[in-house]
DOMI-414132 format. One record per residue (C-alpha): residue in one letter; x, y, z. Coordinates in pm, whole numbers, always signed. Layout:
BEGIN
["a", [X, Y, Z]]
...
//
This chain:
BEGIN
["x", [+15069, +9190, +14207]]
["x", [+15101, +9395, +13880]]
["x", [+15405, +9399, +13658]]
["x", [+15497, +9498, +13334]]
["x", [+15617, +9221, +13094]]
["x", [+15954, +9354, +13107]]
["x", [+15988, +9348, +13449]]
["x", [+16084, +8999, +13511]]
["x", [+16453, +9038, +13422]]
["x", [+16532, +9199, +13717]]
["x", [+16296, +9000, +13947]]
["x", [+16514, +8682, +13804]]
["x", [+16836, +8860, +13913]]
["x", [+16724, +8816, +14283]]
["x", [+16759, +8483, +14238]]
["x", [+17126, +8452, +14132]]
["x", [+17194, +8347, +14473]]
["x", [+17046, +8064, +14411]]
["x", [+17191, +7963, +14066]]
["x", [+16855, +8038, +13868]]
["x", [+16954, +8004, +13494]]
["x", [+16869, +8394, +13363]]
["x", [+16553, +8400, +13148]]
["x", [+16503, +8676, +12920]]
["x", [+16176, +8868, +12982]]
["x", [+15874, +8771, +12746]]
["x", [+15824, +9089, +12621]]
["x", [+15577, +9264, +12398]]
["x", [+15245, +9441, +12377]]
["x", [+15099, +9366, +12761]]
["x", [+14772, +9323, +12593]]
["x", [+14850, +9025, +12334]]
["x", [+14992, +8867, +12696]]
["x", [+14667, +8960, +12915]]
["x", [+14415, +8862, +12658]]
["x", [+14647, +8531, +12644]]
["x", [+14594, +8488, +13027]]
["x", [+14229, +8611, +13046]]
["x", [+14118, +8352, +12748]]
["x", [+14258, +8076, +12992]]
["x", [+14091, +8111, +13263]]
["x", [+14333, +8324, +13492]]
["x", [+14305, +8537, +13757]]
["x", [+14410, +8637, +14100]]
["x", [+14172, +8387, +14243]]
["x", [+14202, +8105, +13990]]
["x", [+14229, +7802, +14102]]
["x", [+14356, +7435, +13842]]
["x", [+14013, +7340, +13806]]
["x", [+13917, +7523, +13497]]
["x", [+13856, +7347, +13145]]
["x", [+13764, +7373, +12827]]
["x", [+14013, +7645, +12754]]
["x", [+13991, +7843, +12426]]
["x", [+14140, +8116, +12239]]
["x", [+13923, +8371, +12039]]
["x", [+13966, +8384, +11677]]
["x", [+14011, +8723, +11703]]
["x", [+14355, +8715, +11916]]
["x", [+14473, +8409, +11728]]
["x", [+14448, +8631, +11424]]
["x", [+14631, +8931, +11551]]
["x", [+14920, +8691, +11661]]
["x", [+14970, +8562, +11340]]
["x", [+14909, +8914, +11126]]
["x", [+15103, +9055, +11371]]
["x", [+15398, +8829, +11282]]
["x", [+15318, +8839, +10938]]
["x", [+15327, +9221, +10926]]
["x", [+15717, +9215, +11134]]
["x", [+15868, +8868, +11103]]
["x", [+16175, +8971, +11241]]
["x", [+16034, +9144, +11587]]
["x", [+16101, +8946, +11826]]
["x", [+15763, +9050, +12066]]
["x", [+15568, +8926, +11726]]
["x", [+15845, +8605, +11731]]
["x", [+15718, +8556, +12109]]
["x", [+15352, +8574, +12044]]
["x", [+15348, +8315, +11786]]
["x", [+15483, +8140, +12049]]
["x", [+15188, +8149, +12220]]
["x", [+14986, +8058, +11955]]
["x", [+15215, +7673, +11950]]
["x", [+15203, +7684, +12316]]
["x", [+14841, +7709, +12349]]
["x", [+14673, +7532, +12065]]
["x", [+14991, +7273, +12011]]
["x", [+15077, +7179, +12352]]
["x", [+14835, +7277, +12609]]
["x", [+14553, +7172, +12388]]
["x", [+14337, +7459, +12426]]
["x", [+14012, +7509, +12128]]
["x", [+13905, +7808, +11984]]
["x", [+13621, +8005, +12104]]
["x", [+13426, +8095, +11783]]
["x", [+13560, +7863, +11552]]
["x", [+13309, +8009, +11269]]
["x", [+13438, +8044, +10925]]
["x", [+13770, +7828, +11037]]
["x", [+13912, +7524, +10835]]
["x", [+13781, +7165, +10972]]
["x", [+13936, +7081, +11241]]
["x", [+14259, +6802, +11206]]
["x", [+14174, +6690, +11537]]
["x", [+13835, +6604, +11448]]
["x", [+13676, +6803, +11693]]
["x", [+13541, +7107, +11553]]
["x", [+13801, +7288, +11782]]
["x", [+13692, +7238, +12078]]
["x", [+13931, +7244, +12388]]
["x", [+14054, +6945, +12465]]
["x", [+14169, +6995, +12862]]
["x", [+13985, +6862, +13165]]
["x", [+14092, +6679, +13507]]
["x", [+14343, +6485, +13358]]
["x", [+14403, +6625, +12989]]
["x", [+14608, +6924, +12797]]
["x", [+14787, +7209, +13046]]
["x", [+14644, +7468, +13241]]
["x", [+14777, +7813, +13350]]
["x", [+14698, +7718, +13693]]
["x", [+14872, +7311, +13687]]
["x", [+14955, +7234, +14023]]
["x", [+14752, +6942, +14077]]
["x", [+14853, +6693, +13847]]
["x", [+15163, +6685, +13572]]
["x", [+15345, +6974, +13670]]
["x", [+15333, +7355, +13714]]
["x", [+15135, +7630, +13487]]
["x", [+15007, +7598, +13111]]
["x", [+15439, +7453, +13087]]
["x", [+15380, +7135, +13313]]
["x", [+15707, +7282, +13502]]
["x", [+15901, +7018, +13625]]
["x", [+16295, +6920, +13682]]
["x", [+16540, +7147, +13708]]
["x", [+16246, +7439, +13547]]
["x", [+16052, +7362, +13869]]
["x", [+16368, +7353, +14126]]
["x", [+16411, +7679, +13947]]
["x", [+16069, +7822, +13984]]
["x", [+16056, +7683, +14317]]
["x", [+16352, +7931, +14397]]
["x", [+16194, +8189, +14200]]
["x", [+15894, +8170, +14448]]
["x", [+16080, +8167, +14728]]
["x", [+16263, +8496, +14638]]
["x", [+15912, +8686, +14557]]
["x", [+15833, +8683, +14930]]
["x", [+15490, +8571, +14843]]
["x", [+15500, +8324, +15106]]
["x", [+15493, +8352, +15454]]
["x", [+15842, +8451, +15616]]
["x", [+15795, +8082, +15827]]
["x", [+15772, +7862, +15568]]
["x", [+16017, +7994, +15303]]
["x", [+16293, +7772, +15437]]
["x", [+16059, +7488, +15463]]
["x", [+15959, +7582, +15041]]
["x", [+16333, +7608, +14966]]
["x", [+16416, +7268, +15062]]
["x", [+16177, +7177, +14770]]
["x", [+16430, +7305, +14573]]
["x", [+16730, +7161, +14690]]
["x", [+16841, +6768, +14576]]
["x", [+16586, +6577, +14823]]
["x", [+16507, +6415, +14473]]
["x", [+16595, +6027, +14389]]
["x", [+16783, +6011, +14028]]
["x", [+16495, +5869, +13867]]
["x", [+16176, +6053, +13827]]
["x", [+16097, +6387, +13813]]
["x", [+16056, +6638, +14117]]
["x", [+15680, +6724, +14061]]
["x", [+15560, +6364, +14064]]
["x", [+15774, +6302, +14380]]
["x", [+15637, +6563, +14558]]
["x", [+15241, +6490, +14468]]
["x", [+15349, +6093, +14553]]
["x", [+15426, +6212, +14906]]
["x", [+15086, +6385, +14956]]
["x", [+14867, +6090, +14772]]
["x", [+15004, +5782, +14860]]
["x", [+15124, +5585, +15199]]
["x", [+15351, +5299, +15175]]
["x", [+15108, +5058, +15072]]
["x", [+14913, +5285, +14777]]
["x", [+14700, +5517, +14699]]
["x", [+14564, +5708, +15020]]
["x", [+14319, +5999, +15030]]
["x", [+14529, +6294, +15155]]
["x", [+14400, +6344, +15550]]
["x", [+14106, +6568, +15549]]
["x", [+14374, +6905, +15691]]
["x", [+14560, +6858, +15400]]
["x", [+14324, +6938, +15202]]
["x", [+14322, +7303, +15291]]
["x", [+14653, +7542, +15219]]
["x", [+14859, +7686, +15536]]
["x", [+14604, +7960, +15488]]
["x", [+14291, +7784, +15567]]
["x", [+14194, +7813, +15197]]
["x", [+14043, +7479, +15054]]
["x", [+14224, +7348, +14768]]
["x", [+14005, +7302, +14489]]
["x", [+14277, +7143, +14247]]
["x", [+14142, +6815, +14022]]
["x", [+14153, +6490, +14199]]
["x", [+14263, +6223, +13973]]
["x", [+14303, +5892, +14116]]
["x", [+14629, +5751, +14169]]
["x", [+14736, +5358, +14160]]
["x", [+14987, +5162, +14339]]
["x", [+15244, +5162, +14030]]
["x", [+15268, +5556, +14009]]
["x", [+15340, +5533, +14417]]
["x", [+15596, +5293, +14360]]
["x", [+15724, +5414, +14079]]
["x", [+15750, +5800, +14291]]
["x", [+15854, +5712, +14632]]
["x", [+16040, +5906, +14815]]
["x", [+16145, +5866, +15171]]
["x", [+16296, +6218, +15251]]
["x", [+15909, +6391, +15160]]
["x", [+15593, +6405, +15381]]
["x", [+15251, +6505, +15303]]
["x", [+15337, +6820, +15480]]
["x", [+15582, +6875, +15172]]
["x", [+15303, +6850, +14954]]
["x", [+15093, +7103, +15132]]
["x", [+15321, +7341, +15129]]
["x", [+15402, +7268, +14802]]
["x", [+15051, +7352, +14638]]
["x", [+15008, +7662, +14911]]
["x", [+15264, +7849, +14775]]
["x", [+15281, +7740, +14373]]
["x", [+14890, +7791, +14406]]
["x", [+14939, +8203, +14542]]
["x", [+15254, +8237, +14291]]
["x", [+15035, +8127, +13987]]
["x", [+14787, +8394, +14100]]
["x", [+15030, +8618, +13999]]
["x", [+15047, +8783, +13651]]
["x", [+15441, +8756, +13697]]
["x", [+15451, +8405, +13764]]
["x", [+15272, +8341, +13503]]
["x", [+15541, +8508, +13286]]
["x", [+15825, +8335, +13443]]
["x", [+15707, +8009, +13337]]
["x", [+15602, +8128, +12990]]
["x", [+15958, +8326, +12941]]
["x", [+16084, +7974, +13049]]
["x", [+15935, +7779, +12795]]
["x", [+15993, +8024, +12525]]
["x", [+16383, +8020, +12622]]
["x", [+16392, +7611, +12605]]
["x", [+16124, +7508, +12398]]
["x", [+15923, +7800, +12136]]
["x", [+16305, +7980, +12020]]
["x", [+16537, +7633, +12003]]
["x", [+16284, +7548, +11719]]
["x", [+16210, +7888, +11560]]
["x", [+16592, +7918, +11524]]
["x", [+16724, +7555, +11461]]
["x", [+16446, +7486, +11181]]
["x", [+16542, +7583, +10819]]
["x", [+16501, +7910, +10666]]
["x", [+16270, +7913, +10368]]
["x", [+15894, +7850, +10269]]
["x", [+15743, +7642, +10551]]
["x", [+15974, +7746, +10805]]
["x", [+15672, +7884, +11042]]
["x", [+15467, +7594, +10984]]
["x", [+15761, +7338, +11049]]
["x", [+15842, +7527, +11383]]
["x", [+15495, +7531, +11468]]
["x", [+15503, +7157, +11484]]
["x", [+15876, +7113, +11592]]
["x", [+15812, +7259, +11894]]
["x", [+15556, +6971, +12000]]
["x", [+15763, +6714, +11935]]
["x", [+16033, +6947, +12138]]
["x", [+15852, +6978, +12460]]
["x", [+15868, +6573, +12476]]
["x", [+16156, +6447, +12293]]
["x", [+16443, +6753, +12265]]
["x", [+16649, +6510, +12110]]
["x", [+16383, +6394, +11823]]
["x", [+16332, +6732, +11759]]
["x", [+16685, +6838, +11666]]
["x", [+16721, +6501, +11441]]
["x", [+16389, +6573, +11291]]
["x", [+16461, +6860, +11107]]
["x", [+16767, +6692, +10908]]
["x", [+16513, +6414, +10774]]
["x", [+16450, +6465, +10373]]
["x", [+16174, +6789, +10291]]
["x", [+16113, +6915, +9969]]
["x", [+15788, +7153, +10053]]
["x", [+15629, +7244, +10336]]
["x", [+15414, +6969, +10378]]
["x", [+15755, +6694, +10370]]
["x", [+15860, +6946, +10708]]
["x", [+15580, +6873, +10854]]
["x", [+15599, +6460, +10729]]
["x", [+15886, +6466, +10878]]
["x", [+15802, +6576, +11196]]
["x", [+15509, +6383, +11255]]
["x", [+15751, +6069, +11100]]
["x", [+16021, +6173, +11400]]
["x", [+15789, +6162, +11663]]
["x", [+15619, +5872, +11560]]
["x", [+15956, +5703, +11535]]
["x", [+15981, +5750, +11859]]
["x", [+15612, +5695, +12043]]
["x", [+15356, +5586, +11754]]
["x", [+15108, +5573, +12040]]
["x", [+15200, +5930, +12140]]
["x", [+15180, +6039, +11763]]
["x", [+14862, +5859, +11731]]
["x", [+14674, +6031, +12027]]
["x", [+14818, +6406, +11964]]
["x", [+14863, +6457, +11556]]
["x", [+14562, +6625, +11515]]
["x", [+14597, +6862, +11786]]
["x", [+14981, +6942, +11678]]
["x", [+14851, +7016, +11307]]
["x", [+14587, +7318, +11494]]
["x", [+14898, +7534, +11478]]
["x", [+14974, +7479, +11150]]
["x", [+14559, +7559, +10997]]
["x", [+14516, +7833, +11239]]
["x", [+14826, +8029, +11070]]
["x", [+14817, +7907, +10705]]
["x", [+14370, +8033, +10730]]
["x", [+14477, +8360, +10923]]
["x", [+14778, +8419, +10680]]
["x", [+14548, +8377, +10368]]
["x", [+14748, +8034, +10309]]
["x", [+14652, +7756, +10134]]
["x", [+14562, +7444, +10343]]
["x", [+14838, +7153, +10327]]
["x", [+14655, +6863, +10143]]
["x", [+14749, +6523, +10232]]
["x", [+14883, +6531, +10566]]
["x", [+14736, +6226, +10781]]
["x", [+14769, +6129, +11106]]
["x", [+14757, +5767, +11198]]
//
């Protein structure tokens, strides 16, 4: 199912009926976007069981020269989005990391994903949907989204739409509710019955398996959802995410409520990039941190990025203390491509 980047505005207007919040296009150079998608792993047949994700120096570099070159176009504003998204959030490495900085992380950037780690393209096993981790109202949304593609069978989309509708309890989010109701039974974890663990297709599902325990079933109950939910559930996020325009509805997503609330609401001046970079992290946890971050005392670049890291640690110093390195990759990848000198003195905990 080929589509132009641009093309998603009007495949979002189809779903006004269903009170889809409009998300501008991520547009841009298609190639920046399909070298993006082809470094992680996707395809028409992908499935979420790839790992080790990585970025080649090469692209990383474009991104940020390309930015460099026209700060104020906004496909260059959206790639460097990318750039955070990938190496900030979804913990991906880099490919040849020759000739790079040392690594903040510690790990001579090297992905960092597996079964249960960092964000794929392809998330629909466990955490949420695509490289994002959709979930909430984003996934109700996408959920809609799908439904309006016609990439599922005729016979099921009413079945996929109730998904979408407010089957939810208050407390948790949708995603986990709906994987509770496929992996658990009313006493615990349960292996999903054997059919289940093929699609309404026939196809096996070939998703991670990470083990579940009696607190996260608790925790995610749900009396209105069935296994059956579930299975429908993965059939049809599994064939949209095979799609190069699903992909870009959940990027576009992201970029509208995570990558531009920081590249605009983060002081103009030197550091600005680099602050973003890591405001965005703390962002796609803690909105809230994120916006008070930014008014904390900064003098120089490195004091925005202090007080990010200071923010979020206010908040979850175990958090902090598991991801600082890997939020920093951002921030060395554009300051070495940018012919910047490293930030001294930043340490994580």
């Amino acid at each position: 199912m080929k589509a132009s980047l641009t093309a998603i505005g009007a495949w979002l207007i189809l779903c006004s009926c269903v009170s889809i919040v409009p998300v501008k296009a991520l547009a841009g150079p298609d190639e920046v976007f399909d070298q993006f998608l082809n470094q992680g792993g996707w395809s028409d047949t992908a499935d979420d069981n790839i790992q080790g994700e990585n970025l080649s120096s090469d692209l990383i570099k474009r991104i940020v020269m390309d930015y460099r070159a026209h700060p104020t176009d906004r496909d260059a504003q959206r790639n460097l989005g990318l750039l955070a998204l990938a190496m900030g959030v979804a913990e991906w490495g880099v490919a040849d990391p020759a000739g790079l900085p040392p690594d903040p992380a510690g790990k001579n950037w090297k992905s960092d994903t597996g079964p249960n780690s960092g964000k794929h393209l392809m998330s629909y096993g466990v955490g949420g949907v695509g490289i994002s981790h959709a979930d909430q109202g984003d996934l109700r949304d996408f959920i809609s989204y799908v439904a309006s593609t016609h990439v599922e069978s005729s016979e099921h989309r009413a079945a996929l739409l109730r998904l979408a509708s407010p089957v939810y309890k208050k407390s948790g989010g949708v995603y986990d509710q709906l994987r509770r109701a496929g992996v658990c039974d009313a006493r615990g974890p349960l292996k999903p019955p054997k059919q289940l663990d093929t699609d309404l297709k026939g196809e096996k599902f070939k998703h991670f398996n990470v083990s579940n325990n009696k607190n996260y079933c608790d925790t995610y109950a749900n009396a209105t959802l069935q296994a059956c939910d579930w299975q429908i559930f993965r059939t049809w996020i599994r064939v949209a995410l095979r799609t190069k325009a699903a992909q870009e509805w959940l990027i576009a997503r992201w970029m509208k409520d995570y990558w531009f609330k920081s590249f605009v609401k983060v002081p103009d001046g030197d550091g600005k990039i680099e602050e973003a970079l890591v405001n965005v992290r703390v962002r796609n946890s803690f909105p809230g941190v994120a916006d008070a971050a930014i008014k904390g005392k900064a003098s120089d670049t490195k004091g925005r990025i202090q007080r990010e890291l200071a923010a979020y640690g206010a908040k979850s110093p175990r958090t902090l203390k598991r991801r600082c390195g890997i939020m920093l990759r951002p921030v060395v990848l554009y300051r070495h491509f940018a012919g910047e000198d490293q930030l001294k003195g930043i340490r994580c905990p």
